[in-house]
N, C-alpha and C positions, 0 to 999 in steps of 0.2 A: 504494500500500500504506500502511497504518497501523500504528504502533504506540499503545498508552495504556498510561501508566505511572501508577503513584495508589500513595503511601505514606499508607493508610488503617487506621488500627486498627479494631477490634471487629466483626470478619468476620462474627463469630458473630450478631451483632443482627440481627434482621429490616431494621429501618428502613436500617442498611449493605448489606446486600444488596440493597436494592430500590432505592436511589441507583446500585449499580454498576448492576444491571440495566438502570436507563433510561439510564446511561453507553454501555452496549453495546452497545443496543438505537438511540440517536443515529447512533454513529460507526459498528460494524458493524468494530472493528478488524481487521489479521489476526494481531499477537500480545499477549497483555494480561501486564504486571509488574504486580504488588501486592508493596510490601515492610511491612513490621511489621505484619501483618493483628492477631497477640497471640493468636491461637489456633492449633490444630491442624489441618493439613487435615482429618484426619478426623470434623473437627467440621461440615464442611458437605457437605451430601448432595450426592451425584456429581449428582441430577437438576437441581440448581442451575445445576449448569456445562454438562448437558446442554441445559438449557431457553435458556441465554444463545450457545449454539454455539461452546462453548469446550473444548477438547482439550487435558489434561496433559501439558505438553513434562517438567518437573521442579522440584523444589525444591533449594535451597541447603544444606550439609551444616555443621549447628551443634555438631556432637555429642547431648550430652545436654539440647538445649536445642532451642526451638519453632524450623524453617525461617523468618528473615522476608526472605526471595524465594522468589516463587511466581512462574512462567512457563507459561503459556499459550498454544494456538495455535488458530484457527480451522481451519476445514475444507480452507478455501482454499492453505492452507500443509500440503503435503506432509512427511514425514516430519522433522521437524528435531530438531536432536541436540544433547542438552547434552555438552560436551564436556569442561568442568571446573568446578566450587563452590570454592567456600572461604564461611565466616561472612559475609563482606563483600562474595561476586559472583557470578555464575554465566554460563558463557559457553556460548553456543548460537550453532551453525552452522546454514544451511538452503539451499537451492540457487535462483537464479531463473538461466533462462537457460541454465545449467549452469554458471555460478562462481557459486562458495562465497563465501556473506555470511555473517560474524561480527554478533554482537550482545554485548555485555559490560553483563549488569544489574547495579547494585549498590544496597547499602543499606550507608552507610560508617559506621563506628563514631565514636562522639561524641568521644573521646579523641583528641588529634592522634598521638603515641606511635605506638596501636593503628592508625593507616590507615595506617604506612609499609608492611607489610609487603603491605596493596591495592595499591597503586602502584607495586611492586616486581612484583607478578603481572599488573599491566596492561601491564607497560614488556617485560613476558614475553612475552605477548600478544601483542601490537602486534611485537616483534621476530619470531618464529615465523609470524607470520598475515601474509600479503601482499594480501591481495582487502581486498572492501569491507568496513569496521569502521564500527561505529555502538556508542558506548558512550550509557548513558542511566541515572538513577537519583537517590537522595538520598546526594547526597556528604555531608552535615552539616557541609560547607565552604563557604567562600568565599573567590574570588580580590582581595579586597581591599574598604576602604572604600566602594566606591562601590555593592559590593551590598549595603550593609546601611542601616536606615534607622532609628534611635533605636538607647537603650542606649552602649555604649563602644565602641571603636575595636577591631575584629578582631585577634587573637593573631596579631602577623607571624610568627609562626614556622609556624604552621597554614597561615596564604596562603602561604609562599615551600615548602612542599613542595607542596601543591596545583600552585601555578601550574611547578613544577621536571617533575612530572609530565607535565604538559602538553605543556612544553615539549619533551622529551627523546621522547615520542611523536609529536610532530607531529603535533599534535591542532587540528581546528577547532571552536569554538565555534559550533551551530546559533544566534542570534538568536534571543532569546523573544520571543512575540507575545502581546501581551495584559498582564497583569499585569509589574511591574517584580520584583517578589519572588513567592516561593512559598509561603515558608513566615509565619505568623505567631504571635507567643506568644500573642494573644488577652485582652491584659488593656489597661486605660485609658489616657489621655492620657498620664498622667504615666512611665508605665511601657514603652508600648507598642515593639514590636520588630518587623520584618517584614525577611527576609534571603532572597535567593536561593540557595535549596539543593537544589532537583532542576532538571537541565538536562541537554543533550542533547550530545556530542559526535561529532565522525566525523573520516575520514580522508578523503586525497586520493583514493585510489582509490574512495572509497563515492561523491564529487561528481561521478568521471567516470561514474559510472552511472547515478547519480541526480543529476540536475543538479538539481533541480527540490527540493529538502529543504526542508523547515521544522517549526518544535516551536513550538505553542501553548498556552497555559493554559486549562485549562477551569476552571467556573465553581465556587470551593471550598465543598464543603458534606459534612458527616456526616467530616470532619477539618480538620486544623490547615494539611492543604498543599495546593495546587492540582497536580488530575489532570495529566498533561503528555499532550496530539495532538502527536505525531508523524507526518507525512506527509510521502512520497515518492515522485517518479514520474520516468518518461523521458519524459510527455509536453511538450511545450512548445507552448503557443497558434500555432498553423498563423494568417497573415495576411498582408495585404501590408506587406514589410518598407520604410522608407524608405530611398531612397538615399543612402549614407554617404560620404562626399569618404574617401579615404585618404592620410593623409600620405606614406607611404611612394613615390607616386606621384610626390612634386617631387624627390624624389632622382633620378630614370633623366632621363637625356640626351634622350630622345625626347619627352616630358613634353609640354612647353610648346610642341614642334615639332606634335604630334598637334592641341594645343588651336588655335593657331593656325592650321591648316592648316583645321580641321573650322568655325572658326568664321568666318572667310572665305569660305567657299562655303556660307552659311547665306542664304539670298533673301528677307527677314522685308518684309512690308508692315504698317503699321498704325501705331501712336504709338510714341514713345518707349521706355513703361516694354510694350507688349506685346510689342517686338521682343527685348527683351534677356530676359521671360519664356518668348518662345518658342523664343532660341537657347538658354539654359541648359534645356531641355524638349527639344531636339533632342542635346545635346551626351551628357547621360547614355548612349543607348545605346550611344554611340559610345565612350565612359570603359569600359565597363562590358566590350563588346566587347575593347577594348586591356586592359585589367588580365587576362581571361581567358587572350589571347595569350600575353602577355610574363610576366606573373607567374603564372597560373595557381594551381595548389594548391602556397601558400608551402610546404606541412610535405614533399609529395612531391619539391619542388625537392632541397630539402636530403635527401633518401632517396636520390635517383639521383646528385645532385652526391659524395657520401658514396662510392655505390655504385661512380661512375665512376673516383675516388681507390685506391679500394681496389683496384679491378681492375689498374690502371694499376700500384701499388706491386708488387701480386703477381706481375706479368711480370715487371718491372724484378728480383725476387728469383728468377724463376725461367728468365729469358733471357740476366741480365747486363743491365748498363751501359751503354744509349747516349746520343750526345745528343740523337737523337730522342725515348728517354722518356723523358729529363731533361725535353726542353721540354713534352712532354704532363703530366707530374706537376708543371711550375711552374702552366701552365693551369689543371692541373685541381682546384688548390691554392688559381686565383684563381677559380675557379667557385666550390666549397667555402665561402670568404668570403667571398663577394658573400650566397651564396644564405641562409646563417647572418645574416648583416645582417639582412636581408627581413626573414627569421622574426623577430629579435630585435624587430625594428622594427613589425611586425605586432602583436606582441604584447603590447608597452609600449604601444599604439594601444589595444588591446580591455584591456589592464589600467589604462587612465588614467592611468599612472604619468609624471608629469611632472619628477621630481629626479633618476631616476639619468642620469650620464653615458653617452653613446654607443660602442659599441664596448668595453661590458663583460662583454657575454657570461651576459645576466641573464634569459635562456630561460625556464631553467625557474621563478625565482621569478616573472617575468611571467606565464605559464602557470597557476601556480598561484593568482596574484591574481585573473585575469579568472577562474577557477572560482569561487572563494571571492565572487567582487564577483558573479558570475551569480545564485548560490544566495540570496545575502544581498537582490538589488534584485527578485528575482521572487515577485509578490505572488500565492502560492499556494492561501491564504484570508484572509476577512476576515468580521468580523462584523457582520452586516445585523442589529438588532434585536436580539433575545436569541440570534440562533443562529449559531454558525462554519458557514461557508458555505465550500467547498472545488470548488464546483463551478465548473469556468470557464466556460462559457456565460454562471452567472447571476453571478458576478465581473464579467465583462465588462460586460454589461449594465446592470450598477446601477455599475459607473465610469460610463458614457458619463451616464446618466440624475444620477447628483449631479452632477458639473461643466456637464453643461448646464444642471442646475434652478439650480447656483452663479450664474455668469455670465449671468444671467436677472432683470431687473428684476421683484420682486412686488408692485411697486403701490403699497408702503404707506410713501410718502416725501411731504411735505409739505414747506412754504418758508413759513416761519414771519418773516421777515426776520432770520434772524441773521447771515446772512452780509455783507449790507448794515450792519448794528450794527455788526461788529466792525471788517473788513478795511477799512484806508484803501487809497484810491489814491496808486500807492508807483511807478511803473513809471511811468521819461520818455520824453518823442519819440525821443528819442538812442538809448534800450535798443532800445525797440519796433523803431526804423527794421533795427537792426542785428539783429532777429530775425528780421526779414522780409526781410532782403538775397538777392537772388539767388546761391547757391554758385560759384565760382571752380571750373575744372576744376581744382584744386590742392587745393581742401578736400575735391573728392571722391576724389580719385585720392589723399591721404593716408590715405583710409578704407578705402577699395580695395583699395589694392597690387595690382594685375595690371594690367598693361601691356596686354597684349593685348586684355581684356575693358573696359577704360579709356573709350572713348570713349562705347559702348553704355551704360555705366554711369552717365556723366555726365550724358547726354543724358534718361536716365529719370530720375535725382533732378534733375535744374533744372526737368524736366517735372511736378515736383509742385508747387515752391515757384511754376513762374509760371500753374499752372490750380489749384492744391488738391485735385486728382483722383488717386484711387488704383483703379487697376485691378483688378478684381475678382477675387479672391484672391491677389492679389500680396501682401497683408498676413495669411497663413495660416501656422499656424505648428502643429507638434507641439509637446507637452504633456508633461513629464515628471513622474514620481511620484516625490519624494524624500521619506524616511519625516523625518517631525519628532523623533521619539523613536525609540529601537532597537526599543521592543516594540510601532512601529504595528501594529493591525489590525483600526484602523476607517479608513474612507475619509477620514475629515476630519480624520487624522494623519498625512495624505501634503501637501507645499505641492506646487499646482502650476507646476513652471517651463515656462516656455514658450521654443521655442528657434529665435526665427524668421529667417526666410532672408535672406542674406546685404545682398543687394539692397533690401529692406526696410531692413533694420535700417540701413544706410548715411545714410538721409534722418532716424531719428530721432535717430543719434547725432550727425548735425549739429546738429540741434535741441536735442539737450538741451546740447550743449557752448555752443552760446548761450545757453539759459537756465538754465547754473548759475552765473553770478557773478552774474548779478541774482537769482536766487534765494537766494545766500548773502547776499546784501545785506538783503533783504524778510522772511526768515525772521525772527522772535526767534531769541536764543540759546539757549533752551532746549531747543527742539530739535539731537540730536546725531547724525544720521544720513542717513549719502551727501551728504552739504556740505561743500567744501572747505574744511583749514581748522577744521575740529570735529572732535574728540577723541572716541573714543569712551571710554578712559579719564574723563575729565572729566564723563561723564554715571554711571559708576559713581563714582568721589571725590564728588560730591556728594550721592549715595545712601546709600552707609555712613557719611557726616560726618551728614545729617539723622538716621538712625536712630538713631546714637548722639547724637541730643539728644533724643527723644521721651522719657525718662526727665526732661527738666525739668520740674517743676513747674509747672500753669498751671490754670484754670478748665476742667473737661472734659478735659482730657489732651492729650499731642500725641498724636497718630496720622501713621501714612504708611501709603497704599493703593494698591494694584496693579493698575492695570486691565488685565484683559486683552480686547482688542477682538477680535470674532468673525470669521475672513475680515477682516482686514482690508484688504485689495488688491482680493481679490473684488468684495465689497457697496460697494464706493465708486460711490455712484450719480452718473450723468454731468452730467444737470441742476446739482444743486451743485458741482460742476467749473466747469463754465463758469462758473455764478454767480461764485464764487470770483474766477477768471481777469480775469472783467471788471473786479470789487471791486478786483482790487490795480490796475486800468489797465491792462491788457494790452491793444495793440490787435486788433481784432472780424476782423480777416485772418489772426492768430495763432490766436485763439480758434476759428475755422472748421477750419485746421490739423488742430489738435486734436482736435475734435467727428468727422472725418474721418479719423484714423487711426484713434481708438477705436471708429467702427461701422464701419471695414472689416476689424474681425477675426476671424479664421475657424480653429477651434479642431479639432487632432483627437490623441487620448489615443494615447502607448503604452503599452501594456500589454502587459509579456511580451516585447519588442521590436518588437511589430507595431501597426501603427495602427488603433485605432477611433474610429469616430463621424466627424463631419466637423457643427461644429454655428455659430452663429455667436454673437454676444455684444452685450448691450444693459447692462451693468452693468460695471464691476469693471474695474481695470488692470492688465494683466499682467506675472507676475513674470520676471523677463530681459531685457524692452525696456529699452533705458538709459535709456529718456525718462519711464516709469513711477516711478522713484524720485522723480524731482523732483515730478512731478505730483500723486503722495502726500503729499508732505511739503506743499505749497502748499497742498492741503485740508484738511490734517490743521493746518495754522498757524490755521483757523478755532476746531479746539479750546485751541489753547495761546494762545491771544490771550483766551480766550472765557475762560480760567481765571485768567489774571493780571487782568482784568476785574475778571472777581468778588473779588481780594482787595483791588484797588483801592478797589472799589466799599465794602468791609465788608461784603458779603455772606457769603464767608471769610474766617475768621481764622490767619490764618499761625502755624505753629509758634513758640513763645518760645524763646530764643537766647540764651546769654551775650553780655559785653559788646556788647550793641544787634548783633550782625551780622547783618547779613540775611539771612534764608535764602530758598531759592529755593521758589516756591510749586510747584514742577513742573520733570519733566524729561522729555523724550520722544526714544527710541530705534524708528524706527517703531512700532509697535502697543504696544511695552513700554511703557508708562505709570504715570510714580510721582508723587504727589500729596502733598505734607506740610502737614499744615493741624491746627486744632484739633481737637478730638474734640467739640464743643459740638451739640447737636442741630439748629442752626440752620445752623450749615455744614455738616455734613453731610446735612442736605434737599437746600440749597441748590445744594450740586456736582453732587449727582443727579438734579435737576432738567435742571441745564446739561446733564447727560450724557443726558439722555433725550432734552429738544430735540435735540440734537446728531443724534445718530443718527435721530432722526424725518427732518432735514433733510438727512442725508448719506449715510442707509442702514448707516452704521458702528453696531454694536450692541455694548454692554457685554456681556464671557460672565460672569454672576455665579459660576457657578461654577468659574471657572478662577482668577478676581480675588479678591483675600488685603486684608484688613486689618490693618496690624501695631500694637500696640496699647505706651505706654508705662506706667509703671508705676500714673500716676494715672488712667489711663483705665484697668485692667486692670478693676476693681468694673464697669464699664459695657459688656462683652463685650457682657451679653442684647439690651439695650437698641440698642445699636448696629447688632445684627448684623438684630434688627426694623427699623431706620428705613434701612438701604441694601440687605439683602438677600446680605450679601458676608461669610463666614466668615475666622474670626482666623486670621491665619498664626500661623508658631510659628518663632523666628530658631535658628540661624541662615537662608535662603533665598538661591539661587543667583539672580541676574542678569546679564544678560549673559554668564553664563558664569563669574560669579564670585562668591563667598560672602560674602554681606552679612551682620555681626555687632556685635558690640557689646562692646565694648573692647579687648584687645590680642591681636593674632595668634598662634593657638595651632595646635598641630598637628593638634588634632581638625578644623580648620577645611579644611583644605589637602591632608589624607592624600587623601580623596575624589578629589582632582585629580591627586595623585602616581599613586595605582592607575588611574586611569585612563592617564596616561601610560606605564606598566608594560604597560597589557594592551594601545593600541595597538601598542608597541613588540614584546610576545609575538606580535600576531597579524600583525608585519612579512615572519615567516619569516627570518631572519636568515641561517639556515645555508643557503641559497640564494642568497644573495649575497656578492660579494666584500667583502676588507674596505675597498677605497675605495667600492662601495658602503653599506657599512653608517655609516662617516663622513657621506658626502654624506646620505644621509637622518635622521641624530642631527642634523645641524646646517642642515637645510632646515626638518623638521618638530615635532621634539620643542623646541628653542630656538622656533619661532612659537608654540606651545602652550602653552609659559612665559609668554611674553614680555604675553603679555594681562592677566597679573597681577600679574607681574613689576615693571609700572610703576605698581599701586598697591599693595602691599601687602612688604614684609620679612618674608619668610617663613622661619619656624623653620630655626637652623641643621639641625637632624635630620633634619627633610624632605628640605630640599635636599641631605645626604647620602645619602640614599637612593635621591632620583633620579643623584646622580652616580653612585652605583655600579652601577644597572642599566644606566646609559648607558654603562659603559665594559666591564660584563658585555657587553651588546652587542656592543659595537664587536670585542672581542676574540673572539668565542666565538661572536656570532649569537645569544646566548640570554642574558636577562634575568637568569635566575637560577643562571646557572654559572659559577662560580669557576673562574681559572685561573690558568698564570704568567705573568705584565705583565712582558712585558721590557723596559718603558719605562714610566717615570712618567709619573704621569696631569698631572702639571705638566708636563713635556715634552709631553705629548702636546696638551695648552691652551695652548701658544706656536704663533705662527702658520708659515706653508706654508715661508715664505724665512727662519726660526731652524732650521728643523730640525724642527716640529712638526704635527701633524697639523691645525691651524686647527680644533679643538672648543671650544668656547667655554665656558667657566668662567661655570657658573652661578651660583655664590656670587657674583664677584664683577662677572658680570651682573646681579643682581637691584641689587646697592649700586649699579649705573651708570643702571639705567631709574630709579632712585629720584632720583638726582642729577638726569638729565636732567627728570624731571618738578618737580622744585625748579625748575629754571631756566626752567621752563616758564611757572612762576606767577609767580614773578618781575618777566618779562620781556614777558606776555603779558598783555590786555587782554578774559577773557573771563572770563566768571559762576565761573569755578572758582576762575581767582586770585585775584578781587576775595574770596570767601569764605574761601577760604586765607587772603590777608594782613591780613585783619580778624580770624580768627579764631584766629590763633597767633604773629604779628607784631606786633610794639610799632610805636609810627609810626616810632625809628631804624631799624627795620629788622629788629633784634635778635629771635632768636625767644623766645615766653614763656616766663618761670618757672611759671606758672599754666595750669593747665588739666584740665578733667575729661577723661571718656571722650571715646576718639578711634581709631578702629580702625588709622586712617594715619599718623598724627603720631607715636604711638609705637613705628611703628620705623622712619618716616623720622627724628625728633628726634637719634636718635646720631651719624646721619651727619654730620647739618648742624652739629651742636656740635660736633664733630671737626674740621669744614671752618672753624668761625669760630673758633674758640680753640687751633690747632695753625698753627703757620709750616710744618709740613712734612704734606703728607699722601699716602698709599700706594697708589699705584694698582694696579691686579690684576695688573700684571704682578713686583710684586715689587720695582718701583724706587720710591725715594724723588725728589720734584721739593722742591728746597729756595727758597722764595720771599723775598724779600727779606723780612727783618722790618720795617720802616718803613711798607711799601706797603699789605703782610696784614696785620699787628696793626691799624692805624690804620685800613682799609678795609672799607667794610660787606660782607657777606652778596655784596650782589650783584656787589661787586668783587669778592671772592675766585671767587666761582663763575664768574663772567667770564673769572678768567685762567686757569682749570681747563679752561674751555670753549673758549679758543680755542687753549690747547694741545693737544686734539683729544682730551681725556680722557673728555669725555662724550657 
């Protein structure tokens, strides 16, 4: 079924009506919303809505003023019934099945004021209405900064009733597809505005009917907001499911007795790795059989364990006392928890929830996640070309056909010798020998772990490293679609992971655990990712420290650019692999290795939960193998060599620097690529030159349009100019990397809210009041503190911010809910002393963020990498002493107060409220790095 909703003004126009027309005439909806049309219905002839197959359910009750909700029904939908209006909603019943589905349209007034008394009739709603709910419409809201894009920072008092709403309804947010915002103001650069304001809501009971929900933007035109598809079904793609290990299986006693027994009397002839392919191929039906037996249907267990309790109690009240059904009601008390575990345990498995503790009794919020995670990872359409596509046959279809055409060499790679130019030979006898050592049953059985399966296991990975042969499809792996953005719904915004089998993956993870200390050796440091030892903080501090320097003054300007590489993983073509491999000296037994994991892989998508296609691969390394990061990064060292080259050479000229510090010509976080160089027309040919070889020679290709130029002030006259000689549009700062907001000068709150509301709404869409309150601790201080903690270490963020995430974090913890105020029978300072004071061990952001700041001080300090070396050049006298001097710096200043604190105070305050008094002779007299040294090894930081 469908819904289309479109807040469209000027109904009355021809050119509007013949937009919805071929709206209707596309999707074929079964109910259509239109809010603020600005006319009268009776301004459009009935034959309109006749010719479009549309039936008048009702309009919204304004008084003396124009309806702007209009409610529609196709033919298809039998009777349905407005059941109440108000100015701002109109709620309609209708039956599938024979239970009553809710629909609540609205069109919410611009005033925050004017919407409390909507959200007081929703919370009405939602109370009285128990079936499936689907709310949908232009709230003229938003749940915080991160749905808005230009203009000034959202009215918190607007978001905190909005998202209070929310909350207090147990509401789910559909996932939009397509467009990131709806609505936009429609005016220039300098002004422009674009906010998320019509979106789709539902309840739990609508997911358990409709598993299958999703709301798309259709393409805006003839107004200011994009139409919203809503689709819903009970269907789910019918295939063959893969077979799924269950954890809950190593808890039962019999477990490991079944596997050992079955695997024992398995009679395999043939090699090594085909016997242990063929006993895990024999062992399934026999799992699958025993799970049927012993566990059967977990939810029935617990019905009859339940049932058999009850019965049992009801004699005992209505026979008397014995001890016969004392001991039947202890029994049946221990079936009852046994069978409650299962379930629990079942479904923390299908809700991937991996932080709460065992034996909490978190049923239903599990239950409610795995819904909520169903609706949200099932790709219901997608847009092929210019059309949303909802049909799954041809969904299907055109999955299987792009990842096959992906992982598909097209020919057009050439070997130009750059790979030979650049990469030295770097890899000695000693490494090599030890890459190619035969595995110890010890290295394999620490990858392992099962005993039982142990010897078979060994005996197939020694059997690779002493022939280099891998069994044909032993190296076959499913494929998963994880969305890259929330609103994916083109196919080439899903990455694919690949999730291969056990027994495989054993022989590369051997591999690569040899080849990452020689690879952390060979690499430059510019590169910052999956290498031991490299900071991914360090590759953002050296990001925002260069952009706030492109503002100096130089010949052409500085510039910093973004490459974004297209498939990067993919299109890694295999001939320059090897090339590569050989270049750094790797020996040609290794490199075989290699060439023979990557063409024995065999690819098949799911989709839906079910597997299609079955294809194989001649290009690209995939994403989940442990051995594919390194082997990326070692190809990808051809460009970052290729680029320090060139500034070597003069062929680029590096950004100007105060006093002489060096800046770094480049930094590389896989595919994220940032480039700091002059703006001159002759570097910039130049790098794009490299960048084309590059990719001729490795099949990696620049996406111009995804890649940003960020421009300083003297380059800002040279936008035209520029943007003709690379092809690459001006970004506009601040811009998110890695996850965090690169800007230019000193931390403000406009910068940071984005990432607070985001934290907010993960935390809203936790379900809180389904969990206990040690669970609600255990996940504040697993997930929200890692969420932090990424920014945490480079930036001193606004105290106001960081109040505001504390208070939704302790709204939480107390209440389940984000934005509900209650009574704290316990300070929130108590509550931030750890497990053994009395305290609930949550951790104190405030005076977290001062301690990731410290530790990254001592980082640079103490450490020997392109980060410190720029730090201590760039804010460091040679005593040590930090400078009086200094322009923009987005980090310095609001690390600088700590560190002046730490070198001209004898006493300083650690988070918990005590004072440490240091000798004054030692500290006054002692530089920087003494002092932080003895903070450091009193375990302060």
């Amino acid at each position: 079924m469908k819904i289309i909703f479109w807040n469209i003004r000027g109904l009355a126009n021809a050119p509007t009506r013949t937009a919805l027309r071929s709206l209707i005439s596309k999707h074929s909806p079964d109910f259509l919303c239109l809010s603020e049309p600005m006319t009268s219905l009776t301004h459009i002839p009935d034959s309109f809505w006749r010719s479009i197959g549309m039936q008048l359910v009702g309009v919204n009750d304004r008084g003396q003023l124009f309806p702007n909700i209009w409610v529609f029904h196709s033919t298809n939908i039998s009777s349905p019934t407005m059941i109440s209006s108000s100015s701002q909603h109109m709620f309609v019943q209708f039956s599938v099945g024979g239970i009553a589905h809710g629909l609540i349209f609205v069109y919410v007034a611009t005033i925050s004021v004017a919407r409390r008394p909507l959200w007081s009739a929703i919370e009405q709603i939602k109370t009285s209405f128990s079936g499936p709910l689907l709310l949908v419409g232009d709230f003229n809201a938003i749940l915080g900064a991160h749905e808005k894009t230009g203009g000034r920072l959202p009215t918190r008092v607007s978001c905190d009733d909005f998202q209070h709403m929310v909350d207090v309804c147990h509401l789910t947010q559909i996932d939009l597809k397509g467009s990131p915002f709806t609505w936009t103001n429609g005016q220039g650069v300098g002004s422009h505005i674009e906010m998320l304001l019509d979106r789709c809501f539902c309840s739990i009971p609508w997911l358990d009917y409709w598993p299958m929900t999703s709301c798309s933007t259709l393409v805006r035109h003839s107004s200011d907001h994009n139409p919203l598809l809503i689709s819903f079904t009970k269907y789910i793609a019918q295939g063959p499911i893969p077979f799924r290990f269950q954890k809950l299986w190593l808890g039962h006693l019999d477990f490991l007795k079944i596997v050992q027994v079955a695997w024992q009397s398995f009679e395999v002839c043939g090699c090594p790795m085909f016997i242990l392919q063929k006993k895990l191929k024999l062992l399934k039906p026999i799992l699958k059989e025993w799970n049927v037996n012993v566990f059967g249907n977990v939810h029935t267990v617990v019905d009859s364990a339940r049932a058999a309790l009850e019965k049992n109690q009801l004699a005992i009240s209505l026979d008397g006392f014995t001890e016969v059904c004392h001991v039947e009601e202890l029994l049946a008390q221990d079936a009852l928890s046994n069978a409650l575990l299962v379930q629990e345990k079942f479904w923390a498995e299908k809700a991937r929830v991996r932080w709460v503790r065992e034996c909490d009794r978190n049923i239903g919020y599990f239950h409610t996640l795995a819904k909520i995670g169903r609706a949200r990872s099932s790709i219901t359409s997608l847009r092929i070309g210019n059309d949303l596509v909802d049909d799954v046959n041809i969904l299907r279809d055109h999955v299987v056909q792009h990842f096959t055409s992906a992982f598909s060499d097209d020919g057009n790679i050439a070997d130009t010798g750059l790979v030979e130019n650049i990469i030295p030979s770097m890899v000695s006898d000693s490494e090599n020998g030890s890459l190619l050592a035969i595995p110890s049953t010890e290295d394999v059985k620490n990858v392992a772990c099962w005993d039982v399966v142990g010897l078979d296991v060994v005996r197939a990975v020694r059997s690779f490293f002493q022939s280099g042969y891998i069994l044909p499809n032993l190296n076959s792996s499913f494929v998963a679609l994880i969305p890259k953005v929330q609103e994916a719904d083109v196919i080439t915004q899903f990455w694919p992971i690949a999730m291969a089998n056990v027994s495989f993956k054993i022989i590369t993870r051997i591999l690569a655990d040899r080849l990452a200390p020689i690879a952390s050796r060979i690499i430059l440091p510019n590169q910052f990712a999956f290498l031991k030892g490299r900071q991914t903080s360090d590759c953002i501090f050296l990001t925002s420290e260069c952009v706030n320097l492109l503002d100096n003054k130089c010949r052409g300007g500085n510039v910093a650019i973004k490459f974004d590489v297209a498939k990067a993983f993919d299109t890694l073509n295999w001939d320059f692999l090897r090339r590569v491999l050989n270049a750094f000296g790797f020996h040609a037994t290794f490199v075989e290795w290699i060439s023979s994991i990557l063409a024995s892989a065999r690819l098949s998508i799911l989709f839906n939960g079910s597997s299609v296609g079955f294809f194989s691969c001649s290009r690209g390394v995939r994403q989940g193998d442990p051995l594919s990061p390194l082997l990326f990064c070692l190809a990808e060292e051809v460009l970052s060599r290729g680029i320090l080259r060139l500034v070597d050479m003069g062929h680029v000229q590096a950004i100007t620097s105060p006093r002489a510090v060096k800046v770094p010509s480049h930094v590389l976080f896989v595919d994220d690529i940032m480039v700091f160089c002059k703006g001159d027309k002759r570097s910039l040919l130049n790098l794009m030159a490299f960048f084309e070889e590059y990719g001729l020679n490795s099949g990696q290709l620049v996406n111009k349009t995804k890649s940003h130029i960020y421009l300083g002030k003297s380059a800002l006259h040279r936008r035209t100019l520029i943007y003709s000689w690379l092809g690459v549009s001006v970004g506009k700062l601040p811009f998110m990397y890695l996850g965090v907001p690169i800007f230019v000068g000193r931390p403000k709150r406009i910068y940071f809210q984005v990432l607070a509301d985001r934290i907010r709404n993960v935390m809203s869409n936790w379900r809180g009041h389904s969990l206990s309150m040690a669970g609600r601790v255990t996940l504040v201080n697993s997930v929200v503190v890692s969420m932090l903690s990424h920014s945490f270490t480079i930036y001193a963020w606004p105290r106001t911010v960081l109040q505001q995430v504390r208070n939704w974090m302790r709204n939480f913890i107390w209440t389940g809910n984000v934005s509900s105020r209650a009574y704290y029978p316990v300070s929130w300072k108590k509550c931030c002393a750890p497990l053994k004071e009395g305290g609930l061990g949550v951790r104190n952001i405030m005076a977290l963020n001062k301690a990731f700041l410290l530790k990254k001080f001592w980082d640079f300090l103490t450490k020997s990498t392109p980060a410190a070396a720029f730090f201590s050049a760039r804010f460091l006298q040679h005593s040590g002493q930090p400078c009086s001097y200094y322009k923009k710096s987005s980090i310095w200043l609001g690390m600088r107060p700590l560190f002046m604190d730490i070198f001209y105070n004898s006493k300083w305050l650690v988070g918990n409220g005590r004072s440490i008094d240091f000798w004054h002779g030692n500290w006054l007299n002692g530089s920087v790095v003494d002092r932080l040294g003895i903070v450091h090894q009193l375990g302060k930081l």
